[in-house]
C-alpha positions, 0 to 999 in steps of 0.5 A: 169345133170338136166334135163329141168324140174328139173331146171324148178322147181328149178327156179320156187321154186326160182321165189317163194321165191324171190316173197315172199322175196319181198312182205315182203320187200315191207310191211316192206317198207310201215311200216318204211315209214309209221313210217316215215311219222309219226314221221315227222307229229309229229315234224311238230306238236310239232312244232306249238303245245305242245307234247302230252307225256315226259317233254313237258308239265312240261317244257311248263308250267314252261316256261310260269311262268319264262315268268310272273316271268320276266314281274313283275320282269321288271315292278318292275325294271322300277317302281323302276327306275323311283323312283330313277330317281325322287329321283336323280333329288330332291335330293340335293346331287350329285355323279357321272354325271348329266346333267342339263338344264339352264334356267337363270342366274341373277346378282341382281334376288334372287328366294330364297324366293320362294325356298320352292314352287320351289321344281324342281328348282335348284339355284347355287349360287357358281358364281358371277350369280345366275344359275337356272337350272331344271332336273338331268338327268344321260342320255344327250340324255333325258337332250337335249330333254328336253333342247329342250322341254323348249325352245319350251315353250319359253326359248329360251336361255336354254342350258345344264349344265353337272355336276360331283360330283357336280363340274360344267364341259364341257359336252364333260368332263362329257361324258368323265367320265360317259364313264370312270365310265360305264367301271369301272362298268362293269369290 
């Protein structure tokens, strides 16, 4: 058996080694939650700032050339688009759906004189009324504003005309179709 000094000085040498144990878990403690806290702040600031090191600033500076690319490649689109829209409406040649805007129809008044001054006017003369019209627009919404605008200037009895491949049609048939067509397209 020990004696009370002997178990004495065992648990002491234990108290001590279980003291050490424990100052190193705590330093070891403060160095992983500093680590933490640190890799914390760091995610916080790539968050609002490129990172200092790896692809970041590669892949930053790529990002904002496709980001330039993208807008001249949009301003060229819409530049491209109006082209085309300007040049649907002169055009004297139809496909697909159109709406127009009807201005008058006259039994004995002939503009076809002053055609070539009158080059945004349209002249239908497939009845027994000459049908004057303005604007080829593929959207109905832009068509009934401008329908809208026109009477505002004072023609009152201006309506749409919807037009398929050329062949007068209802407005509901033409939106029938230009649903039909858009469909077709995306399949």
């Amino acid at each position: 058996m020990e004696t009370l000094a002997e178990e004495y000085q065992t648990l002491s040498k234990r108290n001590t080694a279980l003291s050490r144990y424990n100052k190193q878990l705590i330093y070891w403690m403060r160095i992983l939650g500093f680590l933490l806290l640190l890799a914390l702040a760091y995610i916080i600031y790539i968050e609002y700032y490129p990172p200092f090191f790896g692809r970041w600033p590669e892949l930053t500076e790529r990002y904002k050339n496709l980001q330039l690319e993208n807008e001249k490649l949009k301003a060229e689109t819409d530049s491209l688009n109006r082209v085309n829209n300007l040049l649907v409406e002169i055009s004297p040649y139809y496909t697909g759906v159109f709406f127009e805007v009807q201005i008058g129809a006259f039994e004995n008044f002939d503009l076809e004189k002053y055609k070539e001054g009158l080059a945004k006017l349209n002249i239908d003369y497939s009845g027994e009324l000459d049908q004057y019209t303005l604007g080829k627009f593929r959207e109905l919404e832009i068509a009934q504003d401008f329908a809208q605008d026109i009477r505002k200037m004072g023609i009152q009895d201006a309506f749409i005309v919807a037009k398929v491949d050329g062949e007068r049609v209802t407005v509901k048939e033409a939106q029938l179709e230009a649903e039909r067509l858009r469909e077709g397209d995306e399949s």
